[in-house]
C-alpha positions, 0 to 999 in steps of 0.5 A: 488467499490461495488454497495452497497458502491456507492449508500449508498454515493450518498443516504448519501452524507455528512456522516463525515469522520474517521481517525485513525480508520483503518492502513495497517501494512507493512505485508498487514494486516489491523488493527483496531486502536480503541481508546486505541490503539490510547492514547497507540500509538500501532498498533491496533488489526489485522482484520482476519474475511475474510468477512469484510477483503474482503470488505475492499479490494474491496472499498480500494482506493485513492484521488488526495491527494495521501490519501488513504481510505476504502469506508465504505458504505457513510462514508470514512474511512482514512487508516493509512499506515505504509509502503506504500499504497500497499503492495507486495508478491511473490510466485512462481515467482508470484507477487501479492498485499495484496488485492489478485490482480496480479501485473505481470510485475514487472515495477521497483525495488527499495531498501532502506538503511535497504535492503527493497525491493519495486516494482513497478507495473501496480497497483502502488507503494509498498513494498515488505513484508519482509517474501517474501525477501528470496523467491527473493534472489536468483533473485538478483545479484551484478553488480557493486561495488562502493567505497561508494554502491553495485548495483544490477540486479533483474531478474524475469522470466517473465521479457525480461531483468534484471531490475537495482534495484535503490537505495532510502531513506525511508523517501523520498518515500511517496513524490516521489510516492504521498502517504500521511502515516497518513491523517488528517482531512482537514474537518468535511465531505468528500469532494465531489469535490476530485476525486478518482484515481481509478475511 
């Protein structure tokens, strides 16, 4: 977390909170969900100033709620999430997460009933944008068949073995990883006895 940010919160304490202002879309772009966006339930305007995305990133964080949030300077922005708190790329047999970190080694793969991926790493739980699906195909391979569900092996070059990729739901994984999707407000300001995960 920036310095700035730190000394703002404690110079301004009881800055009200903000909701369905701020998403992270399942391709790792931040939108801005102004109040239009909000009435007309669409996904908002995707931030590309690389200044303010940068910011952004840098004071991205979670509660023991599993509610995430951009530290604005005193005010907690609340993140909307369309998929799950982090999201992945690969690239040249790399991983990293939307806020540009390493995330090597992959800990665990994971695929839904629509053939998402999900990874899980050092950094935490998150998807795997699905413009990268094809850079990892060829990493997957078939095990075993079953009468009801095909099982596969994810090998990564800088794994020591094949991990077993293991099959979920969609809908169960914010509470198997402690994710909240859409926070809501659980009073007018923020709650200063509710710990950062990351701190």
């Amino acid at each position: 977390m920036d310095e700035i940010v730190q000394t703002a919160m404690a110079k301004w304490p009881k800055v009200p909170a903000c909701y369905d202002w701020l998403a992270l879309d399942r391709r790792g772009r931040w939108r801005m969900c102004d109040e239009q966006a909000q009435q007309a339930r669409q996904p908002g305007v995707v931030l590309q100033h690389p200044g303010l995305t940068a910011f952004i990133a840098r004071n991205y964080s979670s509660n023991e709620r599993g509610e995430w949030f951009f530290q604005n300077g005193p005010q907690r922005v609340y993140v909307h999430l369309e998929a799950t708190p982090l999201i992945y790329f690969w690239n040249q047999n790399a991983c990293h997460d939307h806020i540009e970190r390493r995330a090597d080694p992959v800990q665990a793969v994971f695929m839904d009933e629509a053939g998402n991926l999900y990874f899980h790493t050092a950094l935490g739980f998150g998807l795997l944008c699905d413009r990268d699906l094809p850079r990892v195909e060829h990493l997957l391979e078939p095990i075993t068949s079953s009468p009801t569900a095909l099982q596969w092996h994810f090998h990564a070059p800088h794994l020591p073995q094949p991990l077993v990729v293991e099959m979920v739901r969609a809908a169960e994984l914010p509470q198997r990883f402690s994710y909240v999707m859409q926070p809501v407000a659980h009073n007018a300001y923020l709650d200063k006895n509710m710990p950062n995960k990351n701190d």
